[in-house]
C-alpha positions as CSV (number, residue, x, y, z in Angstrom):
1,X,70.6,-23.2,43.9
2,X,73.0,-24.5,46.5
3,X,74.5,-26.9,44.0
4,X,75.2,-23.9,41.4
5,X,77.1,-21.9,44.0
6,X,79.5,-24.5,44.6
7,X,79.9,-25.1,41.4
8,X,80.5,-21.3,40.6
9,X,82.7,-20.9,43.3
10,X,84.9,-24.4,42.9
11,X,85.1,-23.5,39.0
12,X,86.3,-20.0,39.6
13,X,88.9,-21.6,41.6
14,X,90.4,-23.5,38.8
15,X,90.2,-20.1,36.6
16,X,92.1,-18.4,39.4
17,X,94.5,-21.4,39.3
18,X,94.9,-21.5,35.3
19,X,95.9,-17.4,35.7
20,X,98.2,-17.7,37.8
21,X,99.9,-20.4,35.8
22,X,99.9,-18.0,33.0
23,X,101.1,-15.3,34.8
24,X,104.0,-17.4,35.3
25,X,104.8,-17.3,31.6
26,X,107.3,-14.9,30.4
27,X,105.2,-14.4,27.2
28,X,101.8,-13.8,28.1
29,X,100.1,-10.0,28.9
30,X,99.8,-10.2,32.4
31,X,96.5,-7.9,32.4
32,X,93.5,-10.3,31.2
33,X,90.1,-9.7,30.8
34,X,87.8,-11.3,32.8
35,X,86.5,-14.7,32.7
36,X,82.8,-15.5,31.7
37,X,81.1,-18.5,33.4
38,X,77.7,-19.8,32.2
39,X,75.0,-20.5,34.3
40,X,71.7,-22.1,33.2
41,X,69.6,-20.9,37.0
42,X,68.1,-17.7,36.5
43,X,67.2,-17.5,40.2
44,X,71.6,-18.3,40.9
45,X,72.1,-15.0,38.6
46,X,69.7,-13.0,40.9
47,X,71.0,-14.2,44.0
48,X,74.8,-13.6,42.9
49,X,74.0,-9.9,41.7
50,X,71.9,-9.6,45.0
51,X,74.2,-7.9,47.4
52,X,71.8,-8.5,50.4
53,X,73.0,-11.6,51.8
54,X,69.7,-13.9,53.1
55,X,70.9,-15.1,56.4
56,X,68.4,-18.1,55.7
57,X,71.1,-20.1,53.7
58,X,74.3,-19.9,56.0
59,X,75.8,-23.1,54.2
60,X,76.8,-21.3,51.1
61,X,77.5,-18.0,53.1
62,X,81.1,-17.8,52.3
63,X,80.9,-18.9,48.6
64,X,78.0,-16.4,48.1
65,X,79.9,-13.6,49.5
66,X,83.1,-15.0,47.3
67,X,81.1,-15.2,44.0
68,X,80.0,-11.5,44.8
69,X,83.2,-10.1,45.5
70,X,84.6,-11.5,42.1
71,X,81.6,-10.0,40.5
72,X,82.3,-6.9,42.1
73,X,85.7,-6.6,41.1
74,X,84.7,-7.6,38.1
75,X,87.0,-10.6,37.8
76,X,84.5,-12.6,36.7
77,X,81.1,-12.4,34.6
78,X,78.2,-14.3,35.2
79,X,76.1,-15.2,31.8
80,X,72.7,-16.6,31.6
81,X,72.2,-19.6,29.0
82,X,69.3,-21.5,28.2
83,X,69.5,-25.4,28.7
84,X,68.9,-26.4,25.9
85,X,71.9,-23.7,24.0
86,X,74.4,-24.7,27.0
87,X,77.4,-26.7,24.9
88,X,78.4,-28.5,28.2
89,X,74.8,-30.5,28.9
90,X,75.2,-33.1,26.3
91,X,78.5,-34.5,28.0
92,X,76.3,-34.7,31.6
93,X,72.7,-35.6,30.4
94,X,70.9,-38.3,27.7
95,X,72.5,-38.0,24.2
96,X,70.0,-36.9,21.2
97,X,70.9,-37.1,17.8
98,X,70.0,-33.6,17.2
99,X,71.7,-32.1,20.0
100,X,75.4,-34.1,19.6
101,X,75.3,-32.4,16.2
102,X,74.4,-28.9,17.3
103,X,77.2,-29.5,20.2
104,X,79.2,-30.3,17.8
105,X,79.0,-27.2,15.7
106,X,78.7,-24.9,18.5
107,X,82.5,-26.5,19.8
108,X,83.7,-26.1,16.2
109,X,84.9,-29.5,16.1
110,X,84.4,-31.9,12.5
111,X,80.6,-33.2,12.2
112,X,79.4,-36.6,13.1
């Protein structure tokens, strides 16, 4: 659960980063909805909606409490996808026929 914290919190960097860059541009709306990150750890979800903060795991103290203040500001939305329906897995785990084609579709990019 550590690992999906700092993940959550180092890619929600990079969104902030990407904004701001667009904010720079003359021709885009400068209010934007907010960003949707996917997260396949149901017990992540729980703990970022949690606003008790366990004292137990002090190593991801400050990215908990920054994942929950973008949450609360609603900045950012957390979504809950299955393994096996998350579109990034394939380029990080064993490649299956069956699951580059459905990867595939789900990106919108030309079959196999």
């Amino acid at each position: 659960m550590a690992s999906e914290f700092i993940a959550l919190a180092s890619a929600w960097k990079e969104v902030e980063w990407l904004q701001n860059l667009l904010y720079e541009l003359p021709m885009w709306p400068k209010l934007m909805s907010p960003v949707s990150l996917h997260c396949d750890s149901e017990a992540t979800l729980a703990r970022a909606y949690n606003m008790v903060y366990n004292g137990k795991s002090r190593h991801i103290g400050l990215r908990h409490s920054y994942v929950k203040q973008l949450i609360h500001d609603v900045v950012v939305t957390l979504d809950f996808v299955r393994t096996y329906e998350n579109l990034g897995d394939p380029l990080r785990k064993v490649l299956i026929m069956d699951l580059v084609e459905k990867t595939t579709r789900g990106m919108g990019l030309k079959p196999v």
